[in-house]
mmCIF file of the N, C-alpha and C atoms, coordinates in Angstrom:
data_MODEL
# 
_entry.id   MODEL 
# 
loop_
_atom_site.group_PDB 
_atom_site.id 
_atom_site.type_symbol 
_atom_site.label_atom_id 
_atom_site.label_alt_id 
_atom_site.label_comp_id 
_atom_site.label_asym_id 
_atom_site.label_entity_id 
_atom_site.label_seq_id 
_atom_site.pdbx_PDB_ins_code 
_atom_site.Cartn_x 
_atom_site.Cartn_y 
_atom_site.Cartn_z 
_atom_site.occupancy 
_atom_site.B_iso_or_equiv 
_atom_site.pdbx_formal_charge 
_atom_site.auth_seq_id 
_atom_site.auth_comp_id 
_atom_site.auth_asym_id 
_atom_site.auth_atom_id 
_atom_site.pdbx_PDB_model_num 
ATOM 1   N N  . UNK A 1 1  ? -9.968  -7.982 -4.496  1.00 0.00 ? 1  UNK A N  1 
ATOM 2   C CA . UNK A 1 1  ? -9.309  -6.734 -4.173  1.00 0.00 ? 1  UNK A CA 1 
ATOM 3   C C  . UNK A 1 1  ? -8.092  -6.588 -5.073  1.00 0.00 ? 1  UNK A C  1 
ATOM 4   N N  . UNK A 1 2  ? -7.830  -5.479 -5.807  1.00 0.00 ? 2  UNK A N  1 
ATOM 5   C CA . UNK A 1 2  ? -6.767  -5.293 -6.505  1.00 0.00 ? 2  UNK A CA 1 
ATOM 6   C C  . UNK A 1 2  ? -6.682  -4.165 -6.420  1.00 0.00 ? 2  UNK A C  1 
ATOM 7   N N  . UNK A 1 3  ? -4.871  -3.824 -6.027  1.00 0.00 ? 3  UNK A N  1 
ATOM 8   C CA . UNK A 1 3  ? -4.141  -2.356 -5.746  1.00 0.00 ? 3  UNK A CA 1 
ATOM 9   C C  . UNK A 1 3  ? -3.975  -1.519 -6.654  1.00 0.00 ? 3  UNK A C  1 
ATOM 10  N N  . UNK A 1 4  ? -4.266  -0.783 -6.774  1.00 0.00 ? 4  UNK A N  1 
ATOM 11  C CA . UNK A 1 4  ? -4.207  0.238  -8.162  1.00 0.00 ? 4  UNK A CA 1 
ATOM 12  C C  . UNK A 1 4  ? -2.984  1.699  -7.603  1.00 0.00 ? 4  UNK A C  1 
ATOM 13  N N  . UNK A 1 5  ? -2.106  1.408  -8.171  1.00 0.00 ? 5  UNK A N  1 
ATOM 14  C CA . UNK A 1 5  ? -0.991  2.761  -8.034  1.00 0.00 ? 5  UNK A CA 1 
ATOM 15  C C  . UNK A 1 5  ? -1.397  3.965  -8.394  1.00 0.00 ? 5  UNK A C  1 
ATOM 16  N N  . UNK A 1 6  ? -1.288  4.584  -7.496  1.00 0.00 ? 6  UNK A N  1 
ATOM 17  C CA . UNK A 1 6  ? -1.588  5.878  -7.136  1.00 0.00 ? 6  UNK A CA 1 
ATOM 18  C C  . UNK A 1 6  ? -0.251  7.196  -8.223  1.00 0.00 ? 6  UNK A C  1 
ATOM 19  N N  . UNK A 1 7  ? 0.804   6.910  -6.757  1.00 0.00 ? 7  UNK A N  1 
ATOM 20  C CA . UNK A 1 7  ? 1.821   7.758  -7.350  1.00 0.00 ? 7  UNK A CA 1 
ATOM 21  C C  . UNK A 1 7  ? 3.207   6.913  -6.638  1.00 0.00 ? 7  UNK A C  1 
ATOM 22  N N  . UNK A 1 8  ? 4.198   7.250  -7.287  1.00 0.00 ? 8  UNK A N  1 
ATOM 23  C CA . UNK A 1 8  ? 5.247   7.024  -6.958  1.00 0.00 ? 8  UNK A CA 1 
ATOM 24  C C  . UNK A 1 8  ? 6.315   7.824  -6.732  1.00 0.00 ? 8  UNK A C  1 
ATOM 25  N N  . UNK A 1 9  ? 7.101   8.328  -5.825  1.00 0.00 ? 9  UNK A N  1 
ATOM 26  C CA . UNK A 1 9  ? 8.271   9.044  -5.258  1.00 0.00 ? 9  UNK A CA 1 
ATOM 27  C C  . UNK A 1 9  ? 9.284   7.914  -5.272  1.00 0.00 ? 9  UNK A C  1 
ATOM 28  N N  . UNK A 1 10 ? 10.441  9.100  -6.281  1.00 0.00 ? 10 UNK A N  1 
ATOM 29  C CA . UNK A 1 10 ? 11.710  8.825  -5.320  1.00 0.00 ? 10 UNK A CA 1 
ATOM 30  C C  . UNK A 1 10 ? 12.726  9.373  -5.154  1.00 0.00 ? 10 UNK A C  1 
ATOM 31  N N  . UNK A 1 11 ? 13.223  9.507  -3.829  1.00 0.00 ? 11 UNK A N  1 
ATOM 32  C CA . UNK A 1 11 ? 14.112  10.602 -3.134  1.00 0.00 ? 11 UNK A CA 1 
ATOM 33  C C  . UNK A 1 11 ? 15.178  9.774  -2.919  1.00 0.00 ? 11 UNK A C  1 
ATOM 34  N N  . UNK A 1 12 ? 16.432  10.191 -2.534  1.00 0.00 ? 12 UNK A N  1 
ATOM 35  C CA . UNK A 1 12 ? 17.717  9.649  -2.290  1.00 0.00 ? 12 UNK A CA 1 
ATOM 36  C C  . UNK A 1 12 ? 18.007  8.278  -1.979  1.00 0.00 ? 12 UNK A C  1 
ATOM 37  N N  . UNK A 1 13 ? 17.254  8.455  -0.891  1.00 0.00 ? 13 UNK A N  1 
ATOM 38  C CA . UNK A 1 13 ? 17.240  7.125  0.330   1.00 0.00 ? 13 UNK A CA 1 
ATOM 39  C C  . UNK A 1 13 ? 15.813  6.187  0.092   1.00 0.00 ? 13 UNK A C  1 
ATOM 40  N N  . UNK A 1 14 ? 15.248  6.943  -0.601  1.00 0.00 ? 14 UNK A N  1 
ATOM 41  C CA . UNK A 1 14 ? 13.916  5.937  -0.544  1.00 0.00 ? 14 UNK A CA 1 
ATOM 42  C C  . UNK A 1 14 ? 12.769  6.157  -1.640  1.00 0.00 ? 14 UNK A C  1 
ATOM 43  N N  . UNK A 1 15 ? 11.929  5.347  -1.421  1.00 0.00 ? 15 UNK A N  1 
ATOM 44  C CA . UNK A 1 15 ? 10.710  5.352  -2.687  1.00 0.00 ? 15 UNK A CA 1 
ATOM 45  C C  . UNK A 1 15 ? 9.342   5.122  -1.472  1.00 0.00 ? 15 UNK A C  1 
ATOM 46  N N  . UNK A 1 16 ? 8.240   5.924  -2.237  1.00 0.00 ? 16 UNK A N  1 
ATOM 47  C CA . UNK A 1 16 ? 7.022   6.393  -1.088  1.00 0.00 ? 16 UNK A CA 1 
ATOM 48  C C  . UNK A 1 16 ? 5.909   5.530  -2.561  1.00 0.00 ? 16 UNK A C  1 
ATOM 49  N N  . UNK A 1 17 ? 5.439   4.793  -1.992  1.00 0.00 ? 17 UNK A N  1 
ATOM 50  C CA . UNK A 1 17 ? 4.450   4.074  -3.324  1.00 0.00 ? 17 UNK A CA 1 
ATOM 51  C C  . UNK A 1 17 ? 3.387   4.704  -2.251  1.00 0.00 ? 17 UNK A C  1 
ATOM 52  N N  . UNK A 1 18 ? 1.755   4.996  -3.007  1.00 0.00 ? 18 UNK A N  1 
ATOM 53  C CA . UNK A 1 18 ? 0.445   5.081  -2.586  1.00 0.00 ? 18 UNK A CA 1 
ATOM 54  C C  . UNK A 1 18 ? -0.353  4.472  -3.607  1.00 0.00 ? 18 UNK A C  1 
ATOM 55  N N  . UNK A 1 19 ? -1.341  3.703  -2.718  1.00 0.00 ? 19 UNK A N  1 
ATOM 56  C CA . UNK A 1 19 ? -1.725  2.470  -3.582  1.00 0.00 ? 19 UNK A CA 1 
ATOM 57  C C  . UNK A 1 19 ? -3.374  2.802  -2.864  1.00 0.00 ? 19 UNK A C  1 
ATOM 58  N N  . UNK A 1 20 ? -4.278  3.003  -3.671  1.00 0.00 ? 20 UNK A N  1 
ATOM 59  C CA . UNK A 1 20 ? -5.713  2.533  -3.773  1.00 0.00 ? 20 UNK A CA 1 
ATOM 60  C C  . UNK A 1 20 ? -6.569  1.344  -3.824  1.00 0.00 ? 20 UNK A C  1 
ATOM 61  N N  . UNK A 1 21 ? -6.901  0.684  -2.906  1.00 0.00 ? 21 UNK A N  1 
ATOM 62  C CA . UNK A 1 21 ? -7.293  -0.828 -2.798  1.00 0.00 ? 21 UNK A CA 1 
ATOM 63  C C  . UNK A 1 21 ? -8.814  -1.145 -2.742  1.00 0.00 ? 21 UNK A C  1 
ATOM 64  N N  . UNK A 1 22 ? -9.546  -1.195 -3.650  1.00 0.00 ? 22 UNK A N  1 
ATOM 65  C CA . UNK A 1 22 ? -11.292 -1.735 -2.739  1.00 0.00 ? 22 UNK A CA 1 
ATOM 66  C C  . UNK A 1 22 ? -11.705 -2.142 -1.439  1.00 0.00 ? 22 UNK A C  1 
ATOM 67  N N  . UNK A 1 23 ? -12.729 -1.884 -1.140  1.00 0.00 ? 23 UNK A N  1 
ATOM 68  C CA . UNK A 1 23 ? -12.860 -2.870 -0.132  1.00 0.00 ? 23 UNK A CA 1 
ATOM 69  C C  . UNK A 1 23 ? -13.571 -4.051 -0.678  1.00 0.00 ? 23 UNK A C  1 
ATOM 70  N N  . UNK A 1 24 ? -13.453 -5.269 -0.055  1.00 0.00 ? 24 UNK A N  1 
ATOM 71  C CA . UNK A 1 24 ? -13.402 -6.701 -0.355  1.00 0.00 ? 24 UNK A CA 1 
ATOM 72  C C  . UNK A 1 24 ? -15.403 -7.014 -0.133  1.00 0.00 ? 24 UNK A C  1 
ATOM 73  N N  . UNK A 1 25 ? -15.639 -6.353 1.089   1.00 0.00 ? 25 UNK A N  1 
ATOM 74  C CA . UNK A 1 25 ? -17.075 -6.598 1.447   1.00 0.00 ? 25 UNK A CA 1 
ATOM 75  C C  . UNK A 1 25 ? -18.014 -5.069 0.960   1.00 0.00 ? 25 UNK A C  1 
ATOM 76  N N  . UNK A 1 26 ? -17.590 -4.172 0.952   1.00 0.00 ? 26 UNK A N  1 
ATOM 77  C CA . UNK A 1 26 ? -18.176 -2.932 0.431   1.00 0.00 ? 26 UNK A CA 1 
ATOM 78  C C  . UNK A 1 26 ? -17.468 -2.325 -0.740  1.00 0.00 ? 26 UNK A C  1 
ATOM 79  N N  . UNK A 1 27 ? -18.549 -2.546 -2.055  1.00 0.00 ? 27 UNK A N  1 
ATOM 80  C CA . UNK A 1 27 ? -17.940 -2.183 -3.065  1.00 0.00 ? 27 UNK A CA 1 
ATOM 81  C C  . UNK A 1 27 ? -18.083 -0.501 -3.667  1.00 0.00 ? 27 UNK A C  1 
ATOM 82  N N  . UNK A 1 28 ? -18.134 0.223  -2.615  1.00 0.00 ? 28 UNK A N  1 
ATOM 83  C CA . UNK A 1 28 ? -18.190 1.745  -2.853  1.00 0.00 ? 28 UNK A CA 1 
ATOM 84  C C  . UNK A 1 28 ? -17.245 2.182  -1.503  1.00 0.00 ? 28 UNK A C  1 
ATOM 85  N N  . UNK A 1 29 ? -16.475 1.681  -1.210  1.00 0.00 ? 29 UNK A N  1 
ATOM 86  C CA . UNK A 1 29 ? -15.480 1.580  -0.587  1.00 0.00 ? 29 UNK A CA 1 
ATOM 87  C C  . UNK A 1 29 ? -14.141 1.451  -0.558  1.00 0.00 ? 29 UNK A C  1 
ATOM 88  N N  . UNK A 1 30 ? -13.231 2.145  -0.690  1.00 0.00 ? 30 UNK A N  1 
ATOM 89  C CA . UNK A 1 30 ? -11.750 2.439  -1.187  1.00 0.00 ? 30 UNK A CA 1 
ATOM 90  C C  . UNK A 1 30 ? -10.523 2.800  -0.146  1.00 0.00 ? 30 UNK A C  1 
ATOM 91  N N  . UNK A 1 31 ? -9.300  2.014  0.240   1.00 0.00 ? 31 UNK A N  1 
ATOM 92  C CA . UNK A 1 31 ? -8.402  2.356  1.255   1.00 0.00 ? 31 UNK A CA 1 
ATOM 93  C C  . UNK A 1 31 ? -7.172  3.242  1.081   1.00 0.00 ? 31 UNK A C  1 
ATOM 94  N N  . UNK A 1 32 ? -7.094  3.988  1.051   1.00 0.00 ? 32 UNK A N  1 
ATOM 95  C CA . UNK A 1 32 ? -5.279  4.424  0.965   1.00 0.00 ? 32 UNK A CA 1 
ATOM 96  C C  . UNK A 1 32 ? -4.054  3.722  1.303   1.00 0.00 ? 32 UNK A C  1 
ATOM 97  N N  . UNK A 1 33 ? -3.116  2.863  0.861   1.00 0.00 ? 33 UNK A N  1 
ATOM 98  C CA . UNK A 1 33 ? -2.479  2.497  1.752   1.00 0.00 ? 33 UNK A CA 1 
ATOM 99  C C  . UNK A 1 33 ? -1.317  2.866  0.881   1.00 0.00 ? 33 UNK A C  1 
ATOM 100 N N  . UNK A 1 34 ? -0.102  3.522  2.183   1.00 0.00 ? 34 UNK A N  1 
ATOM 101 C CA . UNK A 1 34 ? 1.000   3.977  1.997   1.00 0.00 ? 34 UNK A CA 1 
ATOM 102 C C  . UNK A 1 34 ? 2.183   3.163  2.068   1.00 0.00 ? 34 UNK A C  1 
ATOM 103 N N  . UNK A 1 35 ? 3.256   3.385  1.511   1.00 0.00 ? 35 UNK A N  1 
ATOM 104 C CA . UNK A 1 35 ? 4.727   1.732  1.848   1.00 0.00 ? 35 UNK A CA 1 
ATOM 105 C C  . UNK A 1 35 ? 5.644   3.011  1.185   1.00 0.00 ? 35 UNK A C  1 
ATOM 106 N N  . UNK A 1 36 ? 6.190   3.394  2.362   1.00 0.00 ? 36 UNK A N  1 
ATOM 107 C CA . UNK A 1 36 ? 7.439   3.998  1.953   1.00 0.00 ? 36 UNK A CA 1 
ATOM 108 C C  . UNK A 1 36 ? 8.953   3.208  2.073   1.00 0.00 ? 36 UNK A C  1 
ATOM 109 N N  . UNK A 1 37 ? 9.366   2.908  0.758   1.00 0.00 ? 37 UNK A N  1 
ATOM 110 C CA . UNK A 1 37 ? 10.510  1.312  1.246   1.00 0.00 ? 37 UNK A CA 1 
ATOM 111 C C  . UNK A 1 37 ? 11.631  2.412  1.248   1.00 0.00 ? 37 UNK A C  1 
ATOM 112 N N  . UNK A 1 38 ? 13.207  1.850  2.335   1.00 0.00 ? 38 UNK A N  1 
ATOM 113 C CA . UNK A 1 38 ? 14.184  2.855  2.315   1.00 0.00 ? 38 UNK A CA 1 
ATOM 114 C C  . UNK A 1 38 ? 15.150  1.748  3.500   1.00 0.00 ? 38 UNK A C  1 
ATOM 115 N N  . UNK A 1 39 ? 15.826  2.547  4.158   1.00 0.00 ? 39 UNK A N  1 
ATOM 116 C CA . UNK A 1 39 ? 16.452  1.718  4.912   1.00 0.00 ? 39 UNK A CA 1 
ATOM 117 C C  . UNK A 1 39 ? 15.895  0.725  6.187   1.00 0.00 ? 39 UNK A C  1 
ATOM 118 N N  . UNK A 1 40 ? 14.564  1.113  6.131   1.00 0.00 ? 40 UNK A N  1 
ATOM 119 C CA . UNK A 1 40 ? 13.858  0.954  6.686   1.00 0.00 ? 40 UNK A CA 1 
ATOM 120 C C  . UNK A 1 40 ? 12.136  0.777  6.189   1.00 0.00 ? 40 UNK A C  1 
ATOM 121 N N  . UNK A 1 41 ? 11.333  -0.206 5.864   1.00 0.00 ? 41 UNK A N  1 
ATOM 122 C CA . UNK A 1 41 ? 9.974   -0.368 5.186   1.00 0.00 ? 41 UNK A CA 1 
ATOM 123 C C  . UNK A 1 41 ? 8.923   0.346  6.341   1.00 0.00 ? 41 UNK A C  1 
ATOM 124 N N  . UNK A 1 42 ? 8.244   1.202  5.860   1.00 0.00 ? 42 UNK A N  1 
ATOM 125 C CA . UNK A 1 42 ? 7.132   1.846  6.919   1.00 0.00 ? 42 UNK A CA 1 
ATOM 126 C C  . UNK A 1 42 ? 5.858   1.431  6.273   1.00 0.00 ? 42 UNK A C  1 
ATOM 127 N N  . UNK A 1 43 ? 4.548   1.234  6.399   1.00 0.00 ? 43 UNK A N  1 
ATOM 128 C CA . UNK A 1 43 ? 3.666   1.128  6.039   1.00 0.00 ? 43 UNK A CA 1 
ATOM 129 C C  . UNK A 1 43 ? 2.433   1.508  6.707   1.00 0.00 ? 43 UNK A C  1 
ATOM 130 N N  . UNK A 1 44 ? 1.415   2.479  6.009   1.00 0.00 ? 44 UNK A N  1 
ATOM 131 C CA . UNK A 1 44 ? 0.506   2.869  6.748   1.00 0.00 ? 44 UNK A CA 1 
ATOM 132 C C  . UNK A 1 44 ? -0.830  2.410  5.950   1.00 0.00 ? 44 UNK A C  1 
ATOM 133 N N  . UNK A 1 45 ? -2.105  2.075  6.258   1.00 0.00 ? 45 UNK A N  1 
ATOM 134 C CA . UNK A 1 45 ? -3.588  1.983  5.987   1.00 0.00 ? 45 UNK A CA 1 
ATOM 135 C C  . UNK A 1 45 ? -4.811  3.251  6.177   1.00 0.00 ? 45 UNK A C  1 
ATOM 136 N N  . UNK A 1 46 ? -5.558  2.875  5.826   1.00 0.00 ? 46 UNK A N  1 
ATOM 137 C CA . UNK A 1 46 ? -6.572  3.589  6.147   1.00 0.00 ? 46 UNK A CA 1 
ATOM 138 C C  . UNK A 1 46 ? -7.891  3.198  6.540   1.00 0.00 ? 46 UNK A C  1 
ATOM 139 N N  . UNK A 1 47 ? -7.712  2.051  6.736   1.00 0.00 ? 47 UNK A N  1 
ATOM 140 C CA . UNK A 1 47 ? -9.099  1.044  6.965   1.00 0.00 ? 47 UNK A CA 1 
ATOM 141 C C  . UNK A 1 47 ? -8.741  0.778  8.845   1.00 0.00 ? 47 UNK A C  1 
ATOM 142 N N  . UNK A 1 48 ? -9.881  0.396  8.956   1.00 0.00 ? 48 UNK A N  1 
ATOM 143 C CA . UNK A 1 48 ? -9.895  0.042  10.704  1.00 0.00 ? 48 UNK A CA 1 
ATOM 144 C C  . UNK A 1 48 ? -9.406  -0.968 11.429  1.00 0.00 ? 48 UNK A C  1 
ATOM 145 N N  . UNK A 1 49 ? -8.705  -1.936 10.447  1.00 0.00 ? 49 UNK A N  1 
ATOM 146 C CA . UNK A 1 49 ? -8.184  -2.790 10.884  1.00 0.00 ? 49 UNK A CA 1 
ATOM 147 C C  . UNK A 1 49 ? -6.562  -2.527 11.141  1.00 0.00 ? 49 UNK A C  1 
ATOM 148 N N  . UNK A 1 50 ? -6.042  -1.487 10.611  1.00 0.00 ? 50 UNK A N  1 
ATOM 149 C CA . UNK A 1 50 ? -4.714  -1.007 10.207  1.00 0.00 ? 50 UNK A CA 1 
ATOM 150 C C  . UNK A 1 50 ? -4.342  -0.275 11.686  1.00 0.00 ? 50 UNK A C  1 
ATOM 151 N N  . UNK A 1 51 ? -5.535  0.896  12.237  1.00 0.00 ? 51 UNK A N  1 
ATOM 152 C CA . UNK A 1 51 ? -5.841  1.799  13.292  1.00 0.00 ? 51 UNK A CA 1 
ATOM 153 C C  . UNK A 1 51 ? -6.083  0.756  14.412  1.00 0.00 ? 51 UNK A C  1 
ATOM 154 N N  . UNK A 1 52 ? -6.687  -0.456 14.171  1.00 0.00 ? 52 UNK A N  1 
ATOM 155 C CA . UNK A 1 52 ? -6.763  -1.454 15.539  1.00 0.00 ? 52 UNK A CA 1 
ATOM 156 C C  . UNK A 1 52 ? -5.017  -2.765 15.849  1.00 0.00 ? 52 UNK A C  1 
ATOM 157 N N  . UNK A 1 53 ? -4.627  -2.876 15.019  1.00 0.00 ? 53 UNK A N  1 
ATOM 158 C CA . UNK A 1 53 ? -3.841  -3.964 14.901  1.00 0.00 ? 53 UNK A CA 1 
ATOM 159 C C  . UNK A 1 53 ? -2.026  -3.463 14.496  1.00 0.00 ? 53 UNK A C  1 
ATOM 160 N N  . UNK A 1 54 ? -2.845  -2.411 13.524  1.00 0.00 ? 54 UNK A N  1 
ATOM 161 C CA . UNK A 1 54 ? -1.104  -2.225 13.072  1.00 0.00 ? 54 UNK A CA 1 
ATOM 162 C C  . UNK A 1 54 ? -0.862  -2.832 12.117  1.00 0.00 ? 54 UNK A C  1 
ATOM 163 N N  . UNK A 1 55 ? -1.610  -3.342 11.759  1.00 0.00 ? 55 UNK A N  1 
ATOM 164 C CA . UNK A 1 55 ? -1.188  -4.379 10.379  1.00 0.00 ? 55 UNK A CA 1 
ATOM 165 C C  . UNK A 1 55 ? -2.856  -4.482 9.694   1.00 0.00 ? 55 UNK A C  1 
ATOM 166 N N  . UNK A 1 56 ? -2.525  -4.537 8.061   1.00 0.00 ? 56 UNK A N  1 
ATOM 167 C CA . UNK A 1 56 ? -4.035  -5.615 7.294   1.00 0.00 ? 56 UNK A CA 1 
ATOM 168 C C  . UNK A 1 56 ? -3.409  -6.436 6.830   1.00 0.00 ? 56 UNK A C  1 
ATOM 169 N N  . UNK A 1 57 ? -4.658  -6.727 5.874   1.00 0.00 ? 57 UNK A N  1 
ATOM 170 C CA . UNK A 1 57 ? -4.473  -7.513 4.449   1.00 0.00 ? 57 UNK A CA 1 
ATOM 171 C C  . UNK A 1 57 ? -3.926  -6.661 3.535   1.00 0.00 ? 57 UNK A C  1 
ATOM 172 N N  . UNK A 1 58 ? -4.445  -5.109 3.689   1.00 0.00 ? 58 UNK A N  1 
ATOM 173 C CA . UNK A 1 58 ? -4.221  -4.143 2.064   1.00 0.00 ? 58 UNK A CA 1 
ATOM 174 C C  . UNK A 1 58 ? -2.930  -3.927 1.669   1.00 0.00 ? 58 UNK A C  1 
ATOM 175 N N  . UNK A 1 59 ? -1.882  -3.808 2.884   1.00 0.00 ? 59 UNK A N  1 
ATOM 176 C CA . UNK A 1 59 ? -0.538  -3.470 3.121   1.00 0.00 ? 59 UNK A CA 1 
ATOM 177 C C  . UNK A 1 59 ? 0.011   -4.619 2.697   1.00 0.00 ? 59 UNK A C  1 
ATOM 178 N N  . UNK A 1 60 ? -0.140  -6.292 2.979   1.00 0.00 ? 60 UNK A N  1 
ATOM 179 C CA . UNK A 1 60 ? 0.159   -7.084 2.645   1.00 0.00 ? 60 UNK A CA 1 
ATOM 180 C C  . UNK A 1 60 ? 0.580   -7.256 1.278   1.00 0.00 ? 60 UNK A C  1 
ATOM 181 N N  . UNK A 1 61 ? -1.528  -6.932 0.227   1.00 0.00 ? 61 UNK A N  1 
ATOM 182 C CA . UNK A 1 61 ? -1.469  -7.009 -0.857  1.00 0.00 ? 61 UNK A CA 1 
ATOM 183 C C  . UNK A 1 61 ? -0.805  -6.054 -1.614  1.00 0.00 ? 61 UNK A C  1 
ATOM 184 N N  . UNK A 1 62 ? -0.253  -4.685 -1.130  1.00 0.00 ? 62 UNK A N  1 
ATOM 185 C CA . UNK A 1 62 ? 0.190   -4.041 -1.996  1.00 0.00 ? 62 UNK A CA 1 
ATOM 186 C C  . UNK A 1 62 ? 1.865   -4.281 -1.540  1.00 0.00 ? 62 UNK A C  1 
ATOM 187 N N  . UNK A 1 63 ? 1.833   -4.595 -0.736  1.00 0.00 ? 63 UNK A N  1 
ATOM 188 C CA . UNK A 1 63 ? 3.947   -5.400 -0.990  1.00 0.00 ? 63 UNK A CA 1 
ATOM 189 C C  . UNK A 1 63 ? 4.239   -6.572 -1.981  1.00 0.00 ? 63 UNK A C  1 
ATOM 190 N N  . UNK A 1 64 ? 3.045   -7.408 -2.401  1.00 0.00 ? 64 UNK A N  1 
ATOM 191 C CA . UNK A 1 64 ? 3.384   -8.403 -2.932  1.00 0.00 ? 64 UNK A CA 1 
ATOM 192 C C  . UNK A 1 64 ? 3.426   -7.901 -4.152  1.00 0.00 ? 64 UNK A C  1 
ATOM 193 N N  . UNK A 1 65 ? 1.834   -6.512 -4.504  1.00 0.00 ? 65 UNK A N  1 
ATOM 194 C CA . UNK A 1 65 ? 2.173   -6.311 -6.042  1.00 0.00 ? 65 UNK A CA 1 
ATOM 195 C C  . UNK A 1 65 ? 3.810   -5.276 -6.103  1.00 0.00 ? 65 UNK A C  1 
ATOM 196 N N  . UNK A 1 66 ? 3.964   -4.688 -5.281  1.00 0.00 ? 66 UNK A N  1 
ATOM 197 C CA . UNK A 1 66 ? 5.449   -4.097 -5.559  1.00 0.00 ? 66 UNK A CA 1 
ATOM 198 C C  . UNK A 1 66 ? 6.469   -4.975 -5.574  1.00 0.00 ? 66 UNK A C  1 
ATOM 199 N N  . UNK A 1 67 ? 6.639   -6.218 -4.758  1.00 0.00 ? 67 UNK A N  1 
ATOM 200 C CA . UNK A 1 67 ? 7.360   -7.175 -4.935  1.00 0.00 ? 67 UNK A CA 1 
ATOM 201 C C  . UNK A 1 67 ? 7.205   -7.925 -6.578  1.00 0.00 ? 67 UNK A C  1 
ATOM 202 N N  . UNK A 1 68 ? 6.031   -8.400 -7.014  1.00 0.00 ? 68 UNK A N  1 
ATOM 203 C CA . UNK A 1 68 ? 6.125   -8.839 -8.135  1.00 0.00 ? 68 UNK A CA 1 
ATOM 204 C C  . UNK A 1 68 ? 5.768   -7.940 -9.521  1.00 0.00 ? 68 UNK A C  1 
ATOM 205 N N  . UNK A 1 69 ? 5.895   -6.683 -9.157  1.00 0.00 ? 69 UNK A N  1 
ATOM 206 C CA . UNK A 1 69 ? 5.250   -5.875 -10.963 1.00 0.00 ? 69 UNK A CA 1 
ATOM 207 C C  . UNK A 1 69 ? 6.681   -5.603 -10.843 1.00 0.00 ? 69 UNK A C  1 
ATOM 208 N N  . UNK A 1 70 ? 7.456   -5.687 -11.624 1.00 0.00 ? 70 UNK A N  1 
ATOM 209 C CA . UNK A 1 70 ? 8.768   -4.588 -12.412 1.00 0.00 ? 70 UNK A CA 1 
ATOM 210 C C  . UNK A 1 70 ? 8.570   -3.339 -12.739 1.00 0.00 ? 70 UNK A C  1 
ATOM 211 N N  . UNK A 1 71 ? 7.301   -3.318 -13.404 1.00 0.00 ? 71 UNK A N  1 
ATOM 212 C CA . UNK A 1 71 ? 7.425   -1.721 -13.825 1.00 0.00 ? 71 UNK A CA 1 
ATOM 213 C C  . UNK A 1 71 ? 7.062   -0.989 -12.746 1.00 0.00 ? 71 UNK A C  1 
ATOM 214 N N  . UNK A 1 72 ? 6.772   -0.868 -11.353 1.00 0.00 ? 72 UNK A N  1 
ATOM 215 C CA . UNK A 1 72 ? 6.923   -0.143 -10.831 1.00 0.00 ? 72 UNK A CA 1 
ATOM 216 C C  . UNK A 1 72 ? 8.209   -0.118 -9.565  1.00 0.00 ? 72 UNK A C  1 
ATOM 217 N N  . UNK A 1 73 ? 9.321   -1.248 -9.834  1.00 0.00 ? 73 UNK A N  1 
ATOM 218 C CA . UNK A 1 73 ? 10.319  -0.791 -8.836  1.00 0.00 ? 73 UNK A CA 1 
ATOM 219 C C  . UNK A 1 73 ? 11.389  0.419  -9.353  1.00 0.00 ? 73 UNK A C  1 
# 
């Protein structure tokens, strides 16, 4: 699975990343996942595990690539 950047915002208080992720077991399968960082980190999915739990993996993987790429902080 690898996050592919969508678009990037940024407004006063904050930055809105949208990130496009595969799915891992279905390969015609694609997630949205949203991370708006600010005074506060929000994060949303689009897969069923996100809608059951509140949390994935995709949200995970796309904090770590915003945590470690430079060119997109």
């Amino acid at each position: 699975m690898y996050p592919y950047l969508i678009i990037k915002r940024n407004y006063m208080d904050s930055r809105i990343y949208l990130f496009a992720i595969n799915s891992e077991k279905n390969p015609l399968k694609s997630y949205i996942v949203r991370i708006e960082l600010g005074k506060y980190v929000k994060a949303s999915c689009s897969c069923k595990g996100f809608a059951i739990r509140g949390n994935c993996k995709h949200i995970k993987i796309c904090m770590r690539k915003i945590r470690c790429n430079k060119k997109i902080q």
